[in-house]
N, C-alpha and C positions, 0 to 999 in steps of 0.2 A: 745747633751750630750758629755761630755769629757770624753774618756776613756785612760786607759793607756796598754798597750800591752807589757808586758813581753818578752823580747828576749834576744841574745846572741850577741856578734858581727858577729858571724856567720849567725846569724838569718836574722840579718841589711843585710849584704854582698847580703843573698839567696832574702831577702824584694825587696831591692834595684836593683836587677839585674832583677826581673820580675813586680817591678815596682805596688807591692801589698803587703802587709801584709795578710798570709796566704792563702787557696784555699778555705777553708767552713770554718765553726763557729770557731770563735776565743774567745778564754777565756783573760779578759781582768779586769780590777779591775776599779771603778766606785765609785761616792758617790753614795750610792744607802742606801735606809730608814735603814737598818740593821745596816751599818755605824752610820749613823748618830746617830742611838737609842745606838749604841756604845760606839762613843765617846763626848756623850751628846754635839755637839756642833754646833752653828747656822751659825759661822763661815764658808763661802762657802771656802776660802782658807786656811784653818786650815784642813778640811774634804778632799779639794784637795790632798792636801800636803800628808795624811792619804793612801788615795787610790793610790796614787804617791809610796807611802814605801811599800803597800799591792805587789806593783805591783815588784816593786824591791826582794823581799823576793821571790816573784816567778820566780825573773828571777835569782836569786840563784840557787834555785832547779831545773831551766832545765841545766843551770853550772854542778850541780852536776850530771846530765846524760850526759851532754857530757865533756870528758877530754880534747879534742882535742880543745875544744873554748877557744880563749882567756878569759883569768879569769876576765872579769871586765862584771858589771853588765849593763844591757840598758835595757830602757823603751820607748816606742815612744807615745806621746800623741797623739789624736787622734779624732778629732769631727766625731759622726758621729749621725746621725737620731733619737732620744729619740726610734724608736718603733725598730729598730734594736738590741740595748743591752736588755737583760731581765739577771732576778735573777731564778735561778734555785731555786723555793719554797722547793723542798726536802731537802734545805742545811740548812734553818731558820736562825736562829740567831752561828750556826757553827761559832767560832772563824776562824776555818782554811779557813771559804768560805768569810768573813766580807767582803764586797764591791764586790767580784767575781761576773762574767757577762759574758754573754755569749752572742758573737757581730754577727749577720749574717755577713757569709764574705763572697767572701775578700772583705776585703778594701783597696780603691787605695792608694797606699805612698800618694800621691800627697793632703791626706785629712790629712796628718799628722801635727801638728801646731808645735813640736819640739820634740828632741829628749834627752835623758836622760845618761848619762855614767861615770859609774867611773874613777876617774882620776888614771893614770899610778900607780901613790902611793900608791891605793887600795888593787894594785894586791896581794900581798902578804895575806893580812889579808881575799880576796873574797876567794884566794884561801884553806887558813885554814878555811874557815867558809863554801864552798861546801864539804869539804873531811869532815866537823865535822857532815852534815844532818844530816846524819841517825842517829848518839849515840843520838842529842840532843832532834831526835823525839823519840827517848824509852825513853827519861828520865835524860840522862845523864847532871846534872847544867853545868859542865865544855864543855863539845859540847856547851852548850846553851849560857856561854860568849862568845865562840870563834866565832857561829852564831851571835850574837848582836854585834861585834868586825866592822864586812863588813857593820851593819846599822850604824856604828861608823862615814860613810865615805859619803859625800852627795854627792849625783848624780849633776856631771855636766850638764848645760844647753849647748843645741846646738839648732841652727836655720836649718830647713831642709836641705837646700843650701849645707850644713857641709857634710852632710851624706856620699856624695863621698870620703871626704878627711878624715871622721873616717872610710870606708871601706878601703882605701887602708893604712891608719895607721895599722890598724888592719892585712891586708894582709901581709903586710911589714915586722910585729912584728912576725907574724906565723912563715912567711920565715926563716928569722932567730931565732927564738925558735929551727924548726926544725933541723936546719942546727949545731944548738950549739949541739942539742944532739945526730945527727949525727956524731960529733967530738969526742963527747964525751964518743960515742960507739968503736970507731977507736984507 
């Protein structure tokens, strides 16, 4: 089963350096029946593509707990064992859970088939779309454009291979983030 796993560039960095996607159960988005009865469709890469955006939305809202992550979204696909992912039955037909799954981990990087991230350009709009969460879960329509603004933006494809060269982009970008507001304190 293909799963997609939710992360941060930071997440990648922490993944990559212990050469696993998390230590126990990971929460991960899936076609899984729920979806499917969702978005009535038979289409295996239509329902992909689906769980692919579920998965994105989540890697917003862990953006949105961490400030310090670079603002761009990632996902990492992910094969692993049909009997490994399950649906938490208590969640049913939950909009907020549709495809959500829950992976026995970890799992090794090394079963990851590619990796997902927004391009540079994004940052601006990921970053008004994690500061907008919270209004636009009470309610608030204008949080909820600014939220749909960062699904505006389609996750680029990478080949595992990559993963080195977006951690130390990402490393790089932090550096100097810091260092600018650093200056900027001075």
């Amino acid at each position: 089963m293909r799963v997609y796993v939710p992360l941060t560039l930071s997440g990648l960095a922490e993944a990559h350096a212990a050469g696993q996607l998390g230590d126990g159960p990971l929460v991960a988005h899936a076609v899984t029946p729920a979806l499917r009865e969702w978005y009535l469709s038979d289409d295996i890469e239509e329902l992909e593509y689906a769980a692919l955006n579920r998965a994105a939305h989540a890697s917003l809202r862990l953006l949105a707990g961490d400030p310090a992550a670079p603002r761009r979204r990632v996902v990492v696909a992910v094969d692993v064992p049909d009997r490994s992912a399950s649906v938490d039955p208590g969640r049913g037909l939950d909009p907020a859970a549709l495809g959500e799954v829950r992976v026995a981990g970890p799992v090794p990087l090394a079963k990851a088939a590619a990796v997902h991230v927004d391009a540079e350009d994004a940052e601006a709009d990921v970053t008004a779309a994690a500061e907008a969460l919270p209004a636009a879960d009470a309610g608030d329509d204008d949080a909820r454009f600014t939220v749909d603004g960062a699904e505006d933006h389609e996750l680029l494809w990478f080949a595992t291979q990559e993963i080195p060269a977006l951690v130390d982009r990402a490393d790089a970008a932090d550096r100097a983030d810091r260092a600018d507001r650093a200056d900027r304190r001075d």
